[in-house]
py3Dmol code that shows the C-alpha trace and the ligand (Angstrom):
import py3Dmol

protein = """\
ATOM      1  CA  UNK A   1     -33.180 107.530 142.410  1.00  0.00           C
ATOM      2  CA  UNK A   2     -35.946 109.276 140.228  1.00  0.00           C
ATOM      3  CA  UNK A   3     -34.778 113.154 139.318  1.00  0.00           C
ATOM      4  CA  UNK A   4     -37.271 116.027 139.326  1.00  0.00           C
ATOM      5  CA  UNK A   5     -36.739 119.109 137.553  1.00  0.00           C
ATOM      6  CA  UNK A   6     -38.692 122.380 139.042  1.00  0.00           C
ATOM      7  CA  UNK A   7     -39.864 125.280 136.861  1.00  0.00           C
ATOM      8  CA  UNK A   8     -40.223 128.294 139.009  1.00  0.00           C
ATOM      9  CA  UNK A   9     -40.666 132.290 137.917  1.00  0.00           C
ATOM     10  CA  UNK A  10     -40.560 134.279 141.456  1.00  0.00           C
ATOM     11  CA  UNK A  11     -41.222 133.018 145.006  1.00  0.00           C
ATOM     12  CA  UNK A  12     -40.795 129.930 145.046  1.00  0.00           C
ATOM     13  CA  UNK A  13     -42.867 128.917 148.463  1.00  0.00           C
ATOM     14  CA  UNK A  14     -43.929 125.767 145.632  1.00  0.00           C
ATOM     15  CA  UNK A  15     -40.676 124.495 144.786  1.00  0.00           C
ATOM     16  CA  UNK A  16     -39.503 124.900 148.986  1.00  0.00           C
ATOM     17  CA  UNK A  17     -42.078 123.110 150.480  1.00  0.00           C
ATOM     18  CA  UNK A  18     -41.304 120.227 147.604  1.00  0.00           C
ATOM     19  CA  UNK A  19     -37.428 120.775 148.345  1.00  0.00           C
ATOM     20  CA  UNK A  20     -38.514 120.314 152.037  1.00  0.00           C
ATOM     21  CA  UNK A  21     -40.600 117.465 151.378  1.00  0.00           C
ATOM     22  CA  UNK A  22     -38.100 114.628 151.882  1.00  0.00           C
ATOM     23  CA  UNK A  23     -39.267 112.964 148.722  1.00  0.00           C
ATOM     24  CA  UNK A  24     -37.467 110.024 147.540  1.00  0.00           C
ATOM     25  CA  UNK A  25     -36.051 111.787 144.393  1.00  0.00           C
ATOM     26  CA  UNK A  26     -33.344 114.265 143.528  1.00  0.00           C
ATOM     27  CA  UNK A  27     -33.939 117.725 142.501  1.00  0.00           C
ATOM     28  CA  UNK A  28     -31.470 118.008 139.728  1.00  0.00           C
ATOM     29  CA  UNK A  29     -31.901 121.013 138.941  1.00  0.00           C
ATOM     30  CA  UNK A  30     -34.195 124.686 139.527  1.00  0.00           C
ATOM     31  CA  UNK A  31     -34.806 126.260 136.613  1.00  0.00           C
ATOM     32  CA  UNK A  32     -36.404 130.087 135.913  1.00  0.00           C
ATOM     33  CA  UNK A  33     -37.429 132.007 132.817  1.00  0.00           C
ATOM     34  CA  UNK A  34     -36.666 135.284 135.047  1.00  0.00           C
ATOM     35  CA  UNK A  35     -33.395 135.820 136.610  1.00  0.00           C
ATOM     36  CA  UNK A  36     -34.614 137.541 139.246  1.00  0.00           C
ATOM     37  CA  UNK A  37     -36.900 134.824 140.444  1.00  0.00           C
ATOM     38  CA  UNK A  38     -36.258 135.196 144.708  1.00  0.00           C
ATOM     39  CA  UNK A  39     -36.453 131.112 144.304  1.00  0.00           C
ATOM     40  CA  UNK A  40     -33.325 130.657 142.208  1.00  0.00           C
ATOM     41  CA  UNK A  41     -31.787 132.178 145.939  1.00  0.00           C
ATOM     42  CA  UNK A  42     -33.509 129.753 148.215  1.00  0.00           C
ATOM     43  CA  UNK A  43     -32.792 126.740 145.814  1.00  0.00           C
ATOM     44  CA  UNK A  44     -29.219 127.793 145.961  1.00  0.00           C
ATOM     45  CA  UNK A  45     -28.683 128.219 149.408  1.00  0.00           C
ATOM     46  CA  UNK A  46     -30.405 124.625 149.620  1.00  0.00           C
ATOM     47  CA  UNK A  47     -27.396 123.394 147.288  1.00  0.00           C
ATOM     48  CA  UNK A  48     -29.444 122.544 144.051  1.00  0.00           C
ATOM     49  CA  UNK A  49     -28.367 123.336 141.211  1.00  0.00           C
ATOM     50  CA  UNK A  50     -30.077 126.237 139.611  1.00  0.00           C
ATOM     51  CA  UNK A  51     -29.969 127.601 135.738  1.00  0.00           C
ATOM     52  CA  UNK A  52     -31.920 130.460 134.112  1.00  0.00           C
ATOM     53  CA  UNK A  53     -33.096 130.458 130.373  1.00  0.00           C
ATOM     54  CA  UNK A  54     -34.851 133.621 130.399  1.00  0.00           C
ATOM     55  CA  UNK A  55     -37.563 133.904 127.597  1.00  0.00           C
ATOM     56  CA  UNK A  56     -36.126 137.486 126.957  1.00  0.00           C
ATOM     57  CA  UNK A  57     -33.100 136.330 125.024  1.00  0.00           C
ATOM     58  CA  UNK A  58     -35.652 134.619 122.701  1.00  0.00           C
ATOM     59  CA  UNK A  59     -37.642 136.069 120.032  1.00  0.00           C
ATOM     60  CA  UNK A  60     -40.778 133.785 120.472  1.00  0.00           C
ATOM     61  CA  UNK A  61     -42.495 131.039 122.045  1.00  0.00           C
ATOM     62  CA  UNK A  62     -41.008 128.415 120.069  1.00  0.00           C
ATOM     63  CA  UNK A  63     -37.266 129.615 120.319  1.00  0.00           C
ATOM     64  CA  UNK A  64     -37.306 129.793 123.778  1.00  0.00           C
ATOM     65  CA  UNK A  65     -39.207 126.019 124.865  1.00  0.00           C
ATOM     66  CA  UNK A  66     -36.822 124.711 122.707  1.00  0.00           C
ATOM     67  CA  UNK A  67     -34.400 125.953 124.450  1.00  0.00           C
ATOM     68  CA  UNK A  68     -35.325 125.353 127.854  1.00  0.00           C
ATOM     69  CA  UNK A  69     -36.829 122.206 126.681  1.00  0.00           C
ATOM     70  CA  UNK A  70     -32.902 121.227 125.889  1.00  0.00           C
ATOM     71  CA  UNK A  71     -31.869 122.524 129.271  1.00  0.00           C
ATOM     72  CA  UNK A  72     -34.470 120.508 131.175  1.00  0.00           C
ATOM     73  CA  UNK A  73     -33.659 116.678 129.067  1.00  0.00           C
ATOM     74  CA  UNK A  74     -29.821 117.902 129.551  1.00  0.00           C
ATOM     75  CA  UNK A  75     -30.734 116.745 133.541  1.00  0.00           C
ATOM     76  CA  UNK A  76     -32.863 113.840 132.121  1.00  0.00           C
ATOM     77  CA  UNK A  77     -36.397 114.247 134.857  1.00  0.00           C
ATOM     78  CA  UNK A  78     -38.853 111.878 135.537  1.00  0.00           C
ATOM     79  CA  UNK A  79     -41.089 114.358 136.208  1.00  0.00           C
ATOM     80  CA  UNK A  80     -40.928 118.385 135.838  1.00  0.00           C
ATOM     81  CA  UNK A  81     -42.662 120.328 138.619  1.00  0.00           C
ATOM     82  CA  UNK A  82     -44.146 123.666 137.630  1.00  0.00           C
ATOM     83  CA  UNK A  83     -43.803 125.641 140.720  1.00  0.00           C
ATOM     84  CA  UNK A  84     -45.394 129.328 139.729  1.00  0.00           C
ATOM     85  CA  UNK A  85     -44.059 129.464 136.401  1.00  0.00           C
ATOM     86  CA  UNK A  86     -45.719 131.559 134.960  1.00  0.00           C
ATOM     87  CA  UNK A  87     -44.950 131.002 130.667  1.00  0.00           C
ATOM     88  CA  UNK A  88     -47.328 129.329 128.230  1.00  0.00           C
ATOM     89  CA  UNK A  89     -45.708 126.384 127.311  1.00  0.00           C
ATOM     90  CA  UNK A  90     -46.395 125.258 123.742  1.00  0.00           C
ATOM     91  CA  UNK A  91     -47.935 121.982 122.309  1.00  0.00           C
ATOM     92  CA  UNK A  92     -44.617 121.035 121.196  1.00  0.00           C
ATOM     93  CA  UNK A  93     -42.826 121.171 124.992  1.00  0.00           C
ATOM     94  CA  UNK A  94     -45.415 119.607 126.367  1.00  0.00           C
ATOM     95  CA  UNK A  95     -45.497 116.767 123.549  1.00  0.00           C
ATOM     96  CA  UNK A  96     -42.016 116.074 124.146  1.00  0.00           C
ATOM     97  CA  UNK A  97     -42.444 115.954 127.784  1.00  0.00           C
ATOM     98  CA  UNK A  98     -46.273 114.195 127.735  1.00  0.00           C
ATOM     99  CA  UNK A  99     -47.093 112.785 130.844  1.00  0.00           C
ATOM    100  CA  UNK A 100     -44.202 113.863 133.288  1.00  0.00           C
ATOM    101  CA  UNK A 101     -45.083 117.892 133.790  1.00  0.00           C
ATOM    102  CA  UNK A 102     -47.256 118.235 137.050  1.00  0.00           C
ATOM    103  CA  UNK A 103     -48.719 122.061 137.826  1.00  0.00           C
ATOM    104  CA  UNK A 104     -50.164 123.664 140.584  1.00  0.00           C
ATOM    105  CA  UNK A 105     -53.015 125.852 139.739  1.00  0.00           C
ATOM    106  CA  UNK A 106     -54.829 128.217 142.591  1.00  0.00           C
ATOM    107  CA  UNK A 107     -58.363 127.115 142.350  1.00  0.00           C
ATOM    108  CA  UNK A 108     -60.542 124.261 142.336  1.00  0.00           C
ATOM    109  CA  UNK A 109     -60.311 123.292 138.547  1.00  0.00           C
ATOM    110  CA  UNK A 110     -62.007 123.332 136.000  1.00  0.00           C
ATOM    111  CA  UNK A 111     -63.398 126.731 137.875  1.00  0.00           C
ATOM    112  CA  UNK A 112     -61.382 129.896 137.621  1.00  0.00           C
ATOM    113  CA  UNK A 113     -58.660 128.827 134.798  1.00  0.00           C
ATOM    114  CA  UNK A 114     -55.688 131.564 134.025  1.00  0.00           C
ATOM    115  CA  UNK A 115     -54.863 134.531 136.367  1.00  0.00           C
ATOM    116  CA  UNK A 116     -56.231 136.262 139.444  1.00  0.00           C
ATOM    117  CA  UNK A 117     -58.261 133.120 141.017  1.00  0.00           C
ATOM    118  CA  UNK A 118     -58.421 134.488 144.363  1.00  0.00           C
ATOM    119  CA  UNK A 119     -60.211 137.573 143.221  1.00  0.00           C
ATOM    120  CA  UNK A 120     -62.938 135.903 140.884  1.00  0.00           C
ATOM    121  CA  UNK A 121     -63.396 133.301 143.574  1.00  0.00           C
ATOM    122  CA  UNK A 122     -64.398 136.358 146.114  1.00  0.00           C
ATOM    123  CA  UNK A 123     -66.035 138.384 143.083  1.00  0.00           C
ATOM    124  CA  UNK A 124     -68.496 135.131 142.492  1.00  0.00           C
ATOM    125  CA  UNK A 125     -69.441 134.874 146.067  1.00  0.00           C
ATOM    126  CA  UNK A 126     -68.020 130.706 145.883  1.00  0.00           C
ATOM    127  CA  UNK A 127     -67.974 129.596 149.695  1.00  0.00           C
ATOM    128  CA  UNK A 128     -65.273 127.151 148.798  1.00  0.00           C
ATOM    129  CA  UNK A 129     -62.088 127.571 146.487  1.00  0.00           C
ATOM    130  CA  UNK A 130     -58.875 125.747 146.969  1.00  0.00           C
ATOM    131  CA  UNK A 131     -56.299 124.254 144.557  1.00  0.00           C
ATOM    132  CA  UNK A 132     -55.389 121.874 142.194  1.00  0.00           C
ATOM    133  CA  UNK A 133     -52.224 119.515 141.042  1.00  0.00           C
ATOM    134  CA  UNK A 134     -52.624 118.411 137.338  1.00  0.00           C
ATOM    135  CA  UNK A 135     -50.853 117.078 134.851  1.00  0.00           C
ATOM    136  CA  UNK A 136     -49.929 119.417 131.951  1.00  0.00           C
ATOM    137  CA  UNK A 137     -51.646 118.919 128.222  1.00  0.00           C
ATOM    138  CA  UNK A 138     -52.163 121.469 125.782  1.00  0.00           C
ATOM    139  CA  UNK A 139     -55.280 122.934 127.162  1.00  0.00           C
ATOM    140  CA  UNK A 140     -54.178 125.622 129.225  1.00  0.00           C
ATOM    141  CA  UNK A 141     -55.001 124.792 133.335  1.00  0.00           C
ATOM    142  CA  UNK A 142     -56.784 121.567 132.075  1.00  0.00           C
ATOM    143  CA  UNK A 143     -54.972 118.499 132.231  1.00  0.00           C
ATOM    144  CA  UNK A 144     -55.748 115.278 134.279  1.00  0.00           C
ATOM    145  CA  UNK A 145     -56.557 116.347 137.878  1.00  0.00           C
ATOM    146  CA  UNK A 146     -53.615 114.171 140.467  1.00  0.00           C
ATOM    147  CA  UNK A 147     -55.329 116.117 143.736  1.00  0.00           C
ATOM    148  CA  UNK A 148     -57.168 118.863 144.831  1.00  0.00           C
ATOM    149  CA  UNK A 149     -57.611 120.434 148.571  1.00  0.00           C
ATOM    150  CA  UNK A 150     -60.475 123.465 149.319  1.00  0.00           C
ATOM    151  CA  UNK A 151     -60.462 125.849 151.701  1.00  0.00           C
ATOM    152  CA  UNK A 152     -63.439 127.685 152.835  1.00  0.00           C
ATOM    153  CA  UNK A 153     -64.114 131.554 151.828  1.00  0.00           C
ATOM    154  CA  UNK A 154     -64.932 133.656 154.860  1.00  0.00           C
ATOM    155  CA  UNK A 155     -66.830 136.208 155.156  1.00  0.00           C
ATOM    156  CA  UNK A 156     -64.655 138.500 155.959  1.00  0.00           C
ATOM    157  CA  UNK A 157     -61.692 137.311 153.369  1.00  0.00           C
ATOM    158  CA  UNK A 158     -60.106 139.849 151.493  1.00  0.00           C
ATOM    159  CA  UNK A 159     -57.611 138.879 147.843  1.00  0.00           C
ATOM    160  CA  UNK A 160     -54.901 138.083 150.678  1.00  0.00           C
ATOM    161  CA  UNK A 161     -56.140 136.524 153.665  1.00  0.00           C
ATOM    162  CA  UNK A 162     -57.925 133.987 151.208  1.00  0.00           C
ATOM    163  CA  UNK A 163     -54.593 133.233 148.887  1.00  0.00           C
ATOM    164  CA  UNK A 164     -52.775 132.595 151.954  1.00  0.00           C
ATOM    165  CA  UNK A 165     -55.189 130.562 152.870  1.00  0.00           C
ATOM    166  CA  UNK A 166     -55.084 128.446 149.406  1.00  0.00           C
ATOM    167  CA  UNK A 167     -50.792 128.549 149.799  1.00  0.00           C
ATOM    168  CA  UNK A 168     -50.930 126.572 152.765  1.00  0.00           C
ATOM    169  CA  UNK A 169     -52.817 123.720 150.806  1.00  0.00           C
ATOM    170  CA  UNK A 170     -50.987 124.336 148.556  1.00  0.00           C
ATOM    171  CA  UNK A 171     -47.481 122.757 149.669  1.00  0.00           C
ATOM    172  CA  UNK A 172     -49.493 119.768 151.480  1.00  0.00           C
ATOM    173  CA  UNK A 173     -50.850 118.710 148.277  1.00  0.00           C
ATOM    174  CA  UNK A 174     -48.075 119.490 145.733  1.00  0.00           C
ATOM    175  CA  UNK A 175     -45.566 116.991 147.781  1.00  0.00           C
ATOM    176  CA  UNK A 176     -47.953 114.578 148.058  1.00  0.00           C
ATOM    177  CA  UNK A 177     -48.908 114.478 144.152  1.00  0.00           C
ATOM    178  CA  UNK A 178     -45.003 114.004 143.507  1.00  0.00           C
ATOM    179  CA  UNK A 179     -44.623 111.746 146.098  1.00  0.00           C
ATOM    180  CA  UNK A 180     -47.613 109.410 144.439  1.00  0.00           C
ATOM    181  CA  UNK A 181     -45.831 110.086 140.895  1.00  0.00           C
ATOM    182  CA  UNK A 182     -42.676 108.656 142.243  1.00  0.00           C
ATOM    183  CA  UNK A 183     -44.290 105.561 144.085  1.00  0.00           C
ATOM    184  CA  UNK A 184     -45.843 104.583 140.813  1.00  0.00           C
ATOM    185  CA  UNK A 185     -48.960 105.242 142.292  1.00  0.00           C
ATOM    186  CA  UNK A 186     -50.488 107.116 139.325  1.00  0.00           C
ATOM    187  CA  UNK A 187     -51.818 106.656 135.757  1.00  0.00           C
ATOM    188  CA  UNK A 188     -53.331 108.508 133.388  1.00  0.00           C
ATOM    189  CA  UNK A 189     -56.676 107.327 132.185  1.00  0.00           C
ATOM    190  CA  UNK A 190     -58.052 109.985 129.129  1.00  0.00           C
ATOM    191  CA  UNK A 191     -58.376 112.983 131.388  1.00  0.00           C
ATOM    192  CA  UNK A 192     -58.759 111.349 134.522  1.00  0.00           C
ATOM    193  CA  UNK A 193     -55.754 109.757 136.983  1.00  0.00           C
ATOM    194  CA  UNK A 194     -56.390 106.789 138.803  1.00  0.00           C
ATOM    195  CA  UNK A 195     -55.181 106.437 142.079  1.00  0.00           C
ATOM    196  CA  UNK A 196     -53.808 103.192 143.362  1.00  0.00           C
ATOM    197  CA  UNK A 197     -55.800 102.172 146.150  1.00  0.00           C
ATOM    198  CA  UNK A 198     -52.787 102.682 148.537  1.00  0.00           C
ATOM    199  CA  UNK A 199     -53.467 106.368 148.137  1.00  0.00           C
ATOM    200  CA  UNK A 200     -55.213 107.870 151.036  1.00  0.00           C
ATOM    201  CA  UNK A 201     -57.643 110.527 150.791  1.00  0.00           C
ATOM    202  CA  UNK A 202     -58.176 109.703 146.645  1.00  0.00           C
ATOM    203  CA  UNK A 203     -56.739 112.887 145.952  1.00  0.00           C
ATOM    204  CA  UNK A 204     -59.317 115.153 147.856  1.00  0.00           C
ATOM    205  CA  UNK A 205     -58.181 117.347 150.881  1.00  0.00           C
ATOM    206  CA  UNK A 206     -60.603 119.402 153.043  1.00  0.00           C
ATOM    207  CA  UNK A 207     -59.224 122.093 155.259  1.00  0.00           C
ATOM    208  CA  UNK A 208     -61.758 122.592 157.982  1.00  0.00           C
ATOM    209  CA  UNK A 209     -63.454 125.066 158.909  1.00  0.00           C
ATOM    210  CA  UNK A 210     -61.668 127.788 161.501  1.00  0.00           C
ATOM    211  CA  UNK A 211     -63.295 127.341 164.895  1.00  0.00           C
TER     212      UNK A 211
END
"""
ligand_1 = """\
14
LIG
C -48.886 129.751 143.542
O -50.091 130.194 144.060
C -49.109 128.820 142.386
O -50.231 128.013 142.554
C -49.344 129.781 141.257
O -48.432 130.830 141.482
C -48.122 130.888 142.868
C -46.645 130.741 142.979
O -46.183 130.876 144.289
N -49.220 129.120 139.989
P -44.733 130.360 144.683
O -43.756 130.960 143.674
O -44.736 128.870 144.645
O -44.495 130.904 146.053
"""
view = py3Dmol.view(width=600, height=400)
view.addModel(protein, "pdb")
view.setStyle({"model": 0}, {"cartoon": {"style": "trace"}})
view.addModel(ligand_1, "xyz")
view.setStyle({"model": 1}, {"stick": {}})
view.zoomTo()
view.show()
């Protein structure tokens, strides 16, 4: 059985709708930079194994990847799942862990990188927006795209109505990027994934539009 390890740093709605998912993996462990993360509850009370190494205790970047770096190979994942965590991860995590970190990112990348996507999307007047599973590199919300899904902006959307909106998309596509990782369905091509031709959609999801 292939083990997943999921990176979380509040909610959690990510890392439940993957715990929820019925993939064919085990979640060894949840892990959370902030110890008050409402997901290290939820994973819990689901009977996973949770662990915080909070960045706090550390007095920089380095000190603390290492050290959660250490945690996360301690449970030995075939893939880690960033679920909302929301730390920088330097080049020298991600080198040790290259190819096997997926994230979920709240926009259609490469638009809207970084923070507040819901709120630029509205602010450019975009009539779709959406979100994105990628695998992690360097590059900061780059990374070779696994599966996106948009969602149309209404008129009358406000910051809210539209992330919700995104959310829902959100845990469809996140489970179903994992679940292609874990069927072997994936491979990373420069900064492009290939699909196997057993996956359905080719890693593009439309929500349609509200009647
Ligand atoms: C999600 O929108 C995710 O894409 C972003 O942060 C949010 C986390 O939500 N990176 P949750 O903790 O999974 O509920």
């Amino acid at each position: 059985m292939k083990r997943l390890v999921i990176l979380i740093s509040g909610r959690g709605s990510n890392m439940q709708a993957v715990l929820e998912a019925k993939l064919n993996a085990t979640v060894a462990a949840v892990i959370s930079n902030n110890p008050a993360a409402k997901g290290l509850t939820v994973a819990h009370d689901a009977g996973v194994e949770t662990r915080v190494v909070n960045h706090r205790d550390h007095a920089d970047r380095t000190g603390f990847d290492r050290a959660l770096a250490d945690t996360i190979a301690a449970y030995d994942p075939d893939l880690i799942v960033l679920a909302g965590f929301m730390r920088i991860l330097t080049r020298e995590f991600i080198e040790r862990f290259s190819g096997r970190i997926m994230n979920i990112h709240p926009s259609l990348l490469p638009a809207f990188p970084g923070l507040e996507t819901h709120r630029r999307a509205i602010d450019e007047g975009v009539k779709l927006h959406g979100c994105t599973v990628h695998f992690v590199t360097p590059a900061l919300d780059h990374g070779p795209i696994v599966i996106q899904a948009a969602v149309p902006v209404l008129p009358d959307d406000d910051e809210d109505r539209l992330a919700a909106r995104v959310l829902e998309q959100e845990h469809a596509i996140y489970a179903q990027a994992i679940r292609w990782f874990l069927d072997g369905q994936l491979a990373i091509d420069g900064n492009r994934v290939k699909l196997s031709a057993a996956c359905r959609y080719a890693g593009a999801m439309i929500s349609p539009l509200p009647r």
